[in-house]
C-alpha positions in Angstrom: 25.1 -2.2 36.7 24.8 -4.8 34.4 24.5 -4.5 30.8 20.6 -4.5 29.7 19.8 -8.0 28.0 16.9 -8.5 24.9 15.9 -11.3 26.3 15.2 -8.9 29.3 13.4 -5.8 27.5 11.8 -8.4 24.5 8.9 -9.8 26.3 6.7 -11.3 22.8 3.0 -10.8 25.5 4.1 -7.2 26.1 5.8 -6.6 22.7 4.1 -8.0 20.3 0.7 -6.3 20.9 3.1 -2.7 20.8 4.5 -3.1 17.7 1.3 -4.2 15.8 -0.6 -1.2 17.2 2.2 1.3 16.6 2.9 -0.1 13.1 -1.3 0.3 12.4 -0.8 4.2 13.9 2.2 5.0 11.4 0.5 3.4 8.2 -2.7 5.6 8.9 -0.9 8.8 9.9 0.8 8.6 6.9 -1.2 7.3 4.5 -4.3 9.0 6.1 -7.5 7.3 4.6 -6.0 5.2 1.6 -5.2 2.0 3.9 -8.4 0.9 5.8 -8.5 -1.8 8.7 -11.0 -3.2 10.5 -11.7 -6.5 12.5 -12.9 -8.8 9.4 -9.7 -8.0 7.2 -7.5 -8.8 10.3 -9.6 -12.2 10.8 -9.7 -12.8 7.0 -5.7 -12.5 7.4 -5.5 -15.0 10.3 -7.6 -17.8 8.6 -5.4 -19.3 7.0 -3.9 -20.2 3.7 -1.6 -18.3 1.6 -4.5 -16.5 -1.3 -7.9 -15.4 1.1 -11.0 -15.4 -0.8 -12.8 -11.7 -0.4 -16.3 -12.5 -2.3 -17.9 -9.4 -3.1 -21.9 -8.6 -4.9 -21.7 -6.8 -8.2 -23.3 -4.1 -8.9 -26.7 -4.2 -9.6 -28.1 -3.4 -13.1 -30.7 -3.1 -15.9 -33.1 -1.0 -17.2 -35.9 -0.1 -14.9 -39.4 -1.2 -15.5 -42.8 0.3 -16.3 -45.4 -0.9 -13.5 -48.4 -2.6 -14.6 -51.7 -4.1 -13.1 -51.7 -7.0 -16.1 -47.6 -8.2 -15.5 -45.3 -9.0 -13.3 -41.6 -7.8 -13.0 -39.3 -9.9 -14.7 -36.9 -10.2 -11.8 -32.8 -10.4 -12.6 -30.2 -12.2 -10.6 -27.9 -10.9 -8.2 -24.4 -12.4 -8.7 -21.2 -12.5 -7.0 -17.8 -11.7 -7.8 -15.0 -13.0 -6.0 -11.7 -10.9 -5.0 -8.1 -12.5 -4.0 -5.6 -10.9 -1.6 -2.1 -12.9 -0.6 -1.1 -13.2 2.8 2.4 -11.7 3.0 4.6 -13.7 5.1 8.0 -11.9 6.5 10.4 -11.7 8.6 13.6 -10.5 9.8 16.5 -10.6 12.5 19.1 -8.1 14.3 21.8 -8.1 15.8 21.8 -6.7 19.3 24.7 -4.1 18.0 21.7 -2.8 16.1 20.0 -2.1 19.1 22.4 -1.3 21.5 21.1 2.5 21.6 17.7 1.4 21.5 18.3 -0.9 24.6 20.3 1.7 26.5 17.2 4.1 27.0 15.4 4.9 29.9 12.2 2.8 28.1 13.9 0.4 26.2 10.7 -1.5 25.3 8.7 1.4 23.4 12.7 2.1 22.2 13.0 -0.8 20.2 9.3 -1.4 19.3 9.4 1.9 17.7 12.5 1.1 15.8 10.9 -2.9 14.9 7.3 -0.6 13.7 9.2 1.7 11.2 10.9 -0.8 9.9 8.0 -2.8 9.4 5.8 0.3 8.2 8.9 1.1 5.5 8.8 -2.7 4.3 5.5 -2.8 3.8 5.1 0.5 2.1 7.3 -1.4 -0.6 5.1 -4.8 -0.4 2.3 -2.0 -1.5 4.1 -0.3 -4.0 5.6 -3.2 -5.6 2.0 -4.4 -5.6 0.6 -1.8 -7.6 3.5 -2.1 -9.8 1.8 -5.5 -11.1 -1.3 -4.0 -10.7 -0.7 -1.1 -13.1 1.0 -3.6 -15.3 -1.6 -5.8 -15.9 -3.8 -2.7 -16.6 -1.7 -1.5 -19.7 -1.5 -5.3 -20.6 -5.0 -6.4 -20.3 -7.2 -3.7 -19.8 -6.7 -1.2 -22.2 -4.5 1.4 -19.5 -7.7 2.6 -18.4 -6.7 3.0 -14.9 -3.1 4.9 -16.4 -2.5 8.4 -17.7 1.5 7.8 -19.7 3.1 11.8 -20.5 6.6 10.3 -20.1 9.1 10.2 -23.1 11.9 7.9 -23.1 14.3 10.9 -23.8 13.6 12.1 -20.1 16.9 14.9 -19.8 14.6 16.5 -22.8 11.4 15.9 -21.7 8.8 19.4 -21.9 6.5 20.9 -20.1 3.9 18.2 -21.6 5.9 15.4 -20.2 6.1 16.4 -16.9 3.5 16.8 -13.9 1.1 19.5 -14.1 -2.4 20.0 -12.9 -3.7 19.1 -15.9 -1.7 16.0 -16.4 -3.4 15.0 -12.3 -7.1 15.9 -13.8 -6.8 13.4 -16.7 -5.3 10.8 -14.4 -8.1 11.6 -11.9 -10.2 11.5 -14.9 -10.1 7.7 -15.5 -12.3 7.5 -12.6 -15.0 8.0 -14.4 -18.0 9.7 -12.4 -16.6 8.1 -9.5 -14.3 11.0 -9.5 -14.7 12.5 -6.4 -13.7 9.2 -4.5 -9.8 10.4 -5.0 -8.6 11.5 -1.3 -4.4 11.0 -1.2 -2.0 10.8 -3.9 1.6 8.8 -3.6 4.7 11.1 -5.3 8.3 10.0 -5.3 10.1 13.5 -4.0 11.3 15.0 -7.5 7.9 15.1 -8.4 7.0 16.6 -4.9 9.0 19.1 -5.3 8.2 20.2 -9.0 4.7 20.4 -7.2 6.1 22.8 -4.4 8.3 24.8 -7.3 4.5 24.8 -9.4 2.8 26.2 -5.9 0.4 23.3 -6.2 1.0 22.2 -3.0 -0.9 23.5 0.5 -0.1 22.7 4.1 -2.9 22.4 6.9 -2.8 21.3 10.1 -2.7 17.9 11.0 -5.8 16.1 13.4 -4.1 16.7 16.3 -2.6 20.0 15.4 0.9 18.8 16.0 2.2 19.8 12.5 1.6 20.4 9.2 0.2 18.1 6.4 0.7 19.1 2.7 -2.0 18.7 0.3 -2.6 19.3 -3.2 -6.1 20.1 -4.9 -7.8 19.4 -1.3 -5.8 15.7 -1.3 -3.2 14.0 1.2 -0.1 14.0 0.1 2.7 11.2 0.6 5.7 11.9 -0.3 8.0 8.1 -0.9 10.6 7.9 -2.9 10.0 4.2 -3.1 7.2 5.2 -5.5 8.3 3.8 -8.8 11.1 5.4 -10.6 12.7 3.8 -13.7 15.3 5.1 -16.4 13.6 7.0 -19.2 15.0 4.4 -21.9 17.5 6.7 -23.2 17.7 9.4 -20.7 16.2 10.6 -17.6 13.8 8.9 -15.5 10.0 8.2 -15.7 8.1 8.8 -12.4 4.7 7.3 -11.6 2.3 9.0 -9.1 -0.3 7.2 -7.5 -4.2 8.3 -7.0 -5.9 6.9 -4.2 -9.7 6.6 -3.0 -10.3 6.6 0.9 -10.1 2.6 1.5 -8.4 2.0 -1.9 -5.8 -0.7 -0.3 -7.3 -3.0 2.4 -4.6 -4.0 5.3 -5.5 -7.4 7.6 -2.8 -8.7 10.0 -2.3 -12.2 10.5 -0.5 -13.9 13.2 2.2 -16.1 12.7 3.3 -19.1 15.3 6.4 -16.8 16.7 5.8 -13.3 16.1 9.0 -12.2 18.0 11.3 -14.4 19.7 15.2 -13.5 20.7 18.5 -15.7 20.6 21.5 -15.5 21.4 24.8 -17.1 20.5 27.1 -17.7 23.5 30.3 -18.7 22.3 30.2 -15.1 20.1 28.5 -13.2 22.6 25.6 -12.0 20.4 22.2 -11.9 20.5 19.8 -11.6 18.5 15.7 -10.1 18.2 13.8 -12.1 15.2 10.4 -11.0 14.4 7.8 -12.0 11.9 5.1 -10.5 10.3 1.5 -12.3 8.4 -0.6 -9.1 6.5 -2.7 -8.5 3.7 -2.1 -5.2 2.0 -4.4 -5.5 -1.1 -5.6 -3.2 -3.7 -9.2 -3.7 -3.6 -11.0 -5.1 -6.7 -7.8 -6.4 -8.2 -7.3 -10.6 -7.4 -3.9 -11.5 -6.8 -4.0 -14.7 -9.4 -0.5 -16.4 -7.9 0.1 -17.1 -11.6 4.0 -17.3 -10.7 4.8 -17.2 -7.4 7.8 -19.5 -6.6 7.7 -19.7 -2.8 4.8 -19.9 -0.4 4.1 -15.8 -0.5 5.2 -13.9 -3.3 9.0 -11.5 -3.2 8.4 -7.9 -4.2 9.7 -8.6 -7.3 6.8 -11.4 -7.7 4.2 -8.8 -6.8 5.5 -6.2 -9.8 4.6 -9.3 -12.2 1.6 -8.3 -14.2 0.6 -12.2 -14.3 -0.1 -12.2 -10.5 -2.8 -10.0 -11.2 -6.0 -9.6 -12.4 -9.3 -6.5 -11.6 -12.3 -8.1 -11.0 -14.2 -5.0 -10.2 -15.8 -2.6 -12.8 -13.4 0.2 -12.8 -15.0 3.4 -11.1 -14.5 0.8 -8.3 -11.4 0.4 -8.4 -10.2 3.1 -6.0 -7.2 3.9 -7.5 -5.0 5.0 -10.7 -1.7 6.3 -11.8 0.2 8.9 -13.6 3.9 8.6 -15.3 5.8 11.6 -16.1 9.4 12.5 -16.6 9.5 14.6 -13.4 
């Protein structure tokens, strides 16, 4: 029999729509209600242009007013805001050795679109988190850290109980939502922090939708355990951790659709070949405009998105649906 070729199992009308829609069931499963999609982010990504415009109304406000049968109400404007999101553009390309298990299975296709959508879930759990990086840095720069609860010490090896996460530490940072409090539905920990939780009994398991397995939560909230969420050396010692609090919809998710999704190669002379595939997606904290204000390229690197000058809220803060806490561990 002969050897399986990619060009054979990598059909772009077949794989393309596979990938998309598996990487789309990964990010909700496990990020449950924090990333929303919907038809007009995915067409706001494929519009074109590397910053999309996302006008929004503000809120509406003003004292009330006494009726009366000798005036008239003095009517107030409704005005407009205007949120920025930038369209990521990526891509990358294997190797068929990097396959060759992949391609050797009895469904080869689902095989290596599996492997192509956790890859692309994992990268763009780090667009996201390199994201709010920036976003949480512009906070402590411009707005007063009012979306950031800091216990950390820079001595982390020596850090107390103070400096480290508690439940009372999560209420404050949960607290900075204002009376929009109860919007919090998932919270982001790298896994030292997880585990302190399990060590703390903070955290409970419940089944999942389907009742396939368990989901942990803590306080009645998803929990997602990454250890790409930030962790940086304590400044003398140790390390700082920062845990994220999310509302349901907090980070909006479009896809775009770039010229050549997925194309293959191959190099004769070497006898390789090769699967390229490219991605176009918003993945935005809503409420917070992405200002480009140095971006070198035509989309920002993750190391662009943790600037804090690429960033910018423009919604009042209770609508901003998310926040962070730093501890030593």
């Amino acid at each position: 029999m002969a050897d399986t070729k990619i060009a054979d199992v990598i059909v772009p009308e077949v794989f393309n729509p596979y990938v998309w829609n598996r990487t789309v069931e990964l990010t909700r499963m496990r990020m449950g209600g924090i990333v929303s999609n919907n038809d007009e982010l995915n067409r706001l990504a494929q519009s074109g242009g590397s910053v999309i415009n996302m006008p929004f109304w503000n809120d509406l406000t003003g004292d009330d007013e006494v009726l009366s049968d000798s005036g008239a109400l003095d009517p107030a404007k409704i005005t407009a805001g205007q949120d920025k999101a930038v369209l990521h553009l990526r891509g990358k390309a294997w190797a068929v050795n990097d396959l060759a298990a992949a391609l050797a299975g009895d469904d080869p296709i689902r095989a290596a679109g599996d492997l192509v959508a956790d890859y692309w879930v994992r990268r763009q759990q780090a667009a996201l988190i390199a994201s709010l990086t920036g976003v949480f840095a512009d906070n402590v720069s411009n707005d007063g850290s009012d979306m950031v609860v800091d216990n950390a010490i820079a001595d982390g090896n020596n850090a107390a109980e103070a400096n480290l996460f508690s439940g009372e530490a999560f209420i404050d940072a949960e607290a900075t939502f204002g009376d929009a409090i109860g919007a919090v539905v998932g919270v982001g920990v790298h896994s030292v922090v997880y585990n302190r939780m399990k060590k703390l009994g903070l955290i409970e398991f419940v089944p999942d939708d389907e009742a396939k397995g368990q989901i942990a939560t803590f306080m009645g909230k998803r929990v997602i355990v990454d250890d790409g969420c930030k962790r940086v050396a304590g400044g003398t010692s140790g390390f700082k951790y920062t845990t994220y609090l999310f509302g349901e919809g907090a980070i909006g998710y479009g896809e775009g659709a770039p010229k050549v999704p997925t194309e293959t190669d191959r190099d004769s002379l070497a006898g390789v070949e090769y699967l390229i595939t490219r991605r176009h997606f918003l993945l935005h904290p809503r409420g917070i405009q992405f200002t480009s204000g140095s971006v070198a390229g035509a989309a920002p690197t993750n190391s662009e998105l943790e600037a804090a000058t690429n960033w910018d809220r423009v919604y009042a803060r209770k609508s901003v649906r998310i926040a962070s806490l730093v501890t030593n561990g």
